[in-house]
TORNU-86534 format. One line per field, with one value per residue (C-alpha): x, y, z. Coordinates in steps of 0.2 Angstrom, whole numbers, plus 5000, padded with zeros to 4 digits. Layout:
REM residues N
u	X,...
v	Y,...
w	Z,...
This chain:
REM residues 103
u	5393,5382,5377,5395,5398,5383,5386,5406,5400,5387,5401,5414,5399,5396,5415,5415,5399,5410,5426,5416,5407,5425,5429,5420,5419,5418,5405,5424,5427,5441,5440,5445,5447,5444,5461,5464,5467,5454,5465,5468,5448,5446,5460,5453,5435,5422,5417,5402,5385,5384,5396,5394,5410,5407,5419,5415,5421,5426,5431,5453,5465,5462,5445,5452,5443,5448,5440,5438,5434,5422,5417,5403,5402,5387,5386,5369,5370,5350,5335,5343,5359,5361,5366,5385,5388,5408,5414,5430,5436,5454,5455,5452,5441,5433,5417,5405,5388,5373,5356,5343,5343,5344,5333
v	5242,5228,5227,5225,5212,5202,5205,5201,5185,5178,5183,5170,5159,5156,5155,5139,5130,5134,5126,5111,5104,5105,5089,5068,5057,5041,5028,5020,5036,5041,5059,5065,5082,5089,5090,5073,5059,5045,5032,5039,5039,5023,5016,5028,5024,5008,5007,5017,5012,5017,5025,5032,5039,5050,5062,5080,5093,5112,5125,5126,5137,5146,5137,5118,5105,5096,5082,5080,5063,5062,5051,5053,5042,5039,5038,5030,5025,5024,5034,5041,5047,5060,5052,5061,5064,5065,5072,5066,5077,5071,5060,5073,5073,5092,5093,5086,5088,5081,5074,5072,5060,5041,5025
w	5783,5787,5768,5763,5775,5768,5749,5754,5763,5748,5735,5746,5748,5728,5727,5737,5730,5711,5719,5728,5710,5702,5713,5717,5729,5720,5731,5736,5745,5733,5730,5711,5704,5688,5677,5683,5669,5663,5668,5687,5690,5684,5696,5710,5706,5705,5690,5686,5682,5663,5649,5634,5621,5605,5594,5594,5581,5586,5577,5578,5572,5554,5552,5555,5562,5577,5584,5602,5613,5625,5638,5650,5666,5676,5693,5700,5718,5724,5727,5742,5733,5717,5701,5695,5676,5673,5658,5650,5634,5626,5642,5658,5669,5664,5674,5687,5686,5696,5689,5700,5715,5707,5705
């Protein structure tokens, strides 16, 4: 019984830290979720420290090529702070992901 609780609880546990990377607060204290267009973060959002853009190619339907922009945005708030990496594809925020504490 007591094993089931625990494997129950660490299962809703991993849930939650999944769920919490899916969403940013900006350093203005705007909070922004993945899905959420280019255009809406950067009204929400100061600007962010650095930005790069390039066009990716995937595989489509029957073999076609379709290309794919992105843009990443870097968040760099300090040494005391960890430095965000947003990734734009066709325009939407799709991820979130931390790099390290900042400089």
């Amino acid at each position: 019984m007591i094993g089931r609780t625990l494997l129950v609880l660490s299962l809703m546990f991993g849930l939650v830290s999944v769920t919490a990377a899916d969403n940013f607060r900006c350093p203005n204290g705007e909070i922004i979720s993945t899905g959420d267009r280019l255009s809406i973060v950067a009204m929400k959002c100061d600007p962010p420290t650095y930005k790069s853009a390039r066009i990716e190619s995937e595989a489509g339907y029957k073999g076609a090529t379709i290309l794919v922009s992105v843009e990443e945005w870097t968040y760099n708030e300090g040494p005391n702070r960890l430095v965000h990496i947003l990734t734009f594809r066709n325009g939407l925020l799709d991820s979130v992901q931390t790099a390290g504490f900042g400089k």
